[in-house]
N, C-alpha and C positions, 0 to 999 in steps of 0.2 A: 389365583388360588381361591377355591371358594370359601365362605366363611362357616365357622362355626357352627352348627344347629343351637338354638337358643336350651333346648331339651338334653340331654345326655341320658340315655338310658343302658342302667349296671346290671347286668343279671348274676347274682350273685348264688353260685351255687344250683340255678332255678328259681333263685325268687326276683321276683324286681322291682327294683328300684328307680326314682328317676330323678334327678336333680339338675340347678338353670345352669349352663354356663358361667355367664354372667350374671351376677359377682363369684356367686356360689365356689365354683373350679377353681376361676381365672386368678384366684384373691392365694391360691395355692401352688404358685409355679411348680417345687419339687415333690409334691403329692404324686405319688403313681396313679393315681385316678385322674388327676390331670394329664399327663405324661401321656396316660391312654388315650384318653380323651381328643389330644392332640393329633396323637397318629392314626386317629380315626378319618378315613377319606368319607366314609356317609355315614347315614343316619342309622344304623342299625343298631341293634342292643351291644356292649361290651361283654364277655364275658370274664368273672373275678372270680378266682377262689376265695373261699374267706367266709364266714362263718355269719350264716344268713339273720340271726336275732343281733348280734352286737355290730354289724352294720350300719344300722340307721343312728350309732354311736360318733362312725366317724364322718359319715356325713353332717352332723348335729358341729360335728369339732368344724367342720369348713365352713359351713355358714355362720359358728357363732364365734370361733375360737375360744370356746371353753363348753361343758357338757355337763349336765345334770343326771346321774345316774341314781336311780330308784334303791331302794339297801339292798334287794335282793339281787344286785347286779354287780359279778365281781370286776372290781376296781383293778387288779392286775391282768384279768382277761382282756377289758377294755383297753389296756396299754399295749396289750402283744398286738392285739388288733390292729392297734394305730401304728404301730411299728412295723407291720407288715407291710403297711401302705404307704409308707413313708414316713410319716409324722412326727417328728420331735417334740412332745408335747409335755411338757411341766406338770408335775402330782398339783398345781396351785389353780391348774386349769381345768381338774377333775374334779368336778364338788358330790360328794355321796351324801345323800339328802338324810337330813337329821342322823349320819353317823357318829357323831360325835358325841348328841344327847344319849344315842345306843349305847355307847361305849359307857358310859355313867352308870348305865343301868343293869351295864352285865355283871358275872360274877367268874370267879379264874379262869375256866377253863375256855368257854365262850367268848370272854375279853381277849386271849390268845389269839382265837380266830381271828377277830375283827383287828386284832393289832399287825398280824401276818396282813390282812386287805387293804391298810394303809402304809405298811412297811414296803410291799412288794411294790409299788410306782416307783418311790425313790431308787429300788435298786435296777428294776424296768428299767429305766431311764440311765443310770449310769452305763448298763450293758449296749445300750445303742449307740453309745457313743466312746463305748470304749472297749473293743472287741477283743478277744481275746488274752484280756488283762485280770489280775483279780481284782475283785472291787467288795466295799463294804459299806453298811450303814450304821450309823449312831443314833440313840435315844434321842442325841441333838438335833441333826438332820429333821428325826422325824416331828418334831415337837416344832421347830422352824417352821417346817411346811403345811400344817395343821392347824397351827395353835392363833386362829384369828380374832383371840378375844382372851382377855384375862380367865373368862370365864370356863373357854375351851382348854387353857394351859393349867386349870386347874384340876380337867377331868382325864388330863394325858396322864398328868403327873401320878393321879389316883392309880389307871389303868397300868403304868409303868412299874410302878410299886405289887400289883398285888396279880399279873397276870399270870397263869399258870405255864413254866416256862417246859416243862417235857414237853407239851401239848405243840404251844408256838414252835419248840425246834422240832417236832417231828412233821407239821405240816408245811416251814420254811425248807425244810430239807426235801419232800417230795416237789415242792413248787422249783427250787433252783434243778433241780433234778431235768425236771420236764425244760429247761431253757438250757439244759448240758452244762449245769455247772454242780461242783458241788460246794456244799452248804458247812461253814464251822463253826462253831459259836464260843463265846468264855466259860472258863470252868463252870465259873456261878457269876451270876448278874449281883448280886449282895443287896444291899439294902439302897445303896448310892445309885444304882447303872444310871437312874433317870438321868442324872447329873451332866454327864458325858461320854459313856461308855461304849462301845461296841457293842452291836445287837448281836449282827449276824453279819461273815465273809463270805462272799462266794468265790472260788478258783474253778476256773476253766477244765473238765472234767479232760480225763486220759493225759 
């Protein structure tokens, strides 16, 4: 059987890419870009559907097993991504570069945003691994998953408190939407939610 090309080259969409084998792939058994890679008999380009700017995301995740994404780069896109390709990848392995300083410095409506780009991995992530189920996230969860410094649990807890919540359930409701689920939330968040509470449910649409 002949061996491996040391090269792998992804055409993604038209654009290309190329990445080593070895370690790069190999370090990946159930990666669909390994997979490919595998039932590849020569050296020609692969072709991958998939979304030619947030690619060299998940390439970033096989070579490092964790990814630096820039703020304007959304952190639930990034996850569908990975989950296309197979990846089971943990919100603790996505670092969005100074979003947390961000978060500090926005004010309701805008803090929604960014709380739906850090909310939606947690729930990314439970939908992959649990199909067709409803699944939900807590204030807790996301404070967990985030909160890497007394300093950063201080600026959740602000952001928890004063985010403008129409805003966050009408763009958590479009985003479950686009992933076929739909989106429920509590009557009211009240002054406690940060504590414990339920953010947002998503059920499996139809």
């Amino acid at each position: 059987m002949a061996s491996k090309p040391d090269l792998v080259t992804f055409n993604v969409s038209g654009k290309i890419y190329q990445v080593l084998w070895e370690p790069t792939l190999s370090l990946h058994p159930n990666s669909l870009l390994t997979q490919l890679a595998e039932d590849k008999q020569d050296d020609k380009e692969i072709f991958v559907e998939g979304d030619q700017d947030l690619f060299k995301y998940v390439l970033e995740y096989h070579r490092d097993r964790k990814i630096l994404l820039p703020q304007h780069v959304s952190m639930a896109a990034v996850q569908r991504e990975l989950m296309r390709f197979g990846l089971d990848v943990s919100p603790r392995e996505i670092v969005q570069d100074g979003v947390l300083k961000k978060l500090g410095e926005q004010k309701d409506e805008n803090a929604a945003l960014l709380l739906v780009s850090i909310t939606a991995p947690v729930l990314i992530q439970k939908a992959a691994s649990s199909r067709g189920m409803t699944i939900s996230a807590s204030f807790d969860e996301v404070r967990k998953q985030y909160s890497s410094s007394l300093e950063h649990n201080s600026v959740l807890q602000s952001l928890f408190r004063g985010f403008d919540e129409s805003r966050f359930k009408e763009s958590m409701t479009a985003l479950a939407a686009s992933l076929g689920y739909t989106a429920t939330f509590p009557h009211s968040y009240g002054p406690y939610a940060h504590c414990c509470s339920t953010m947002v449910t998503w059920t499996p649409a139809g």
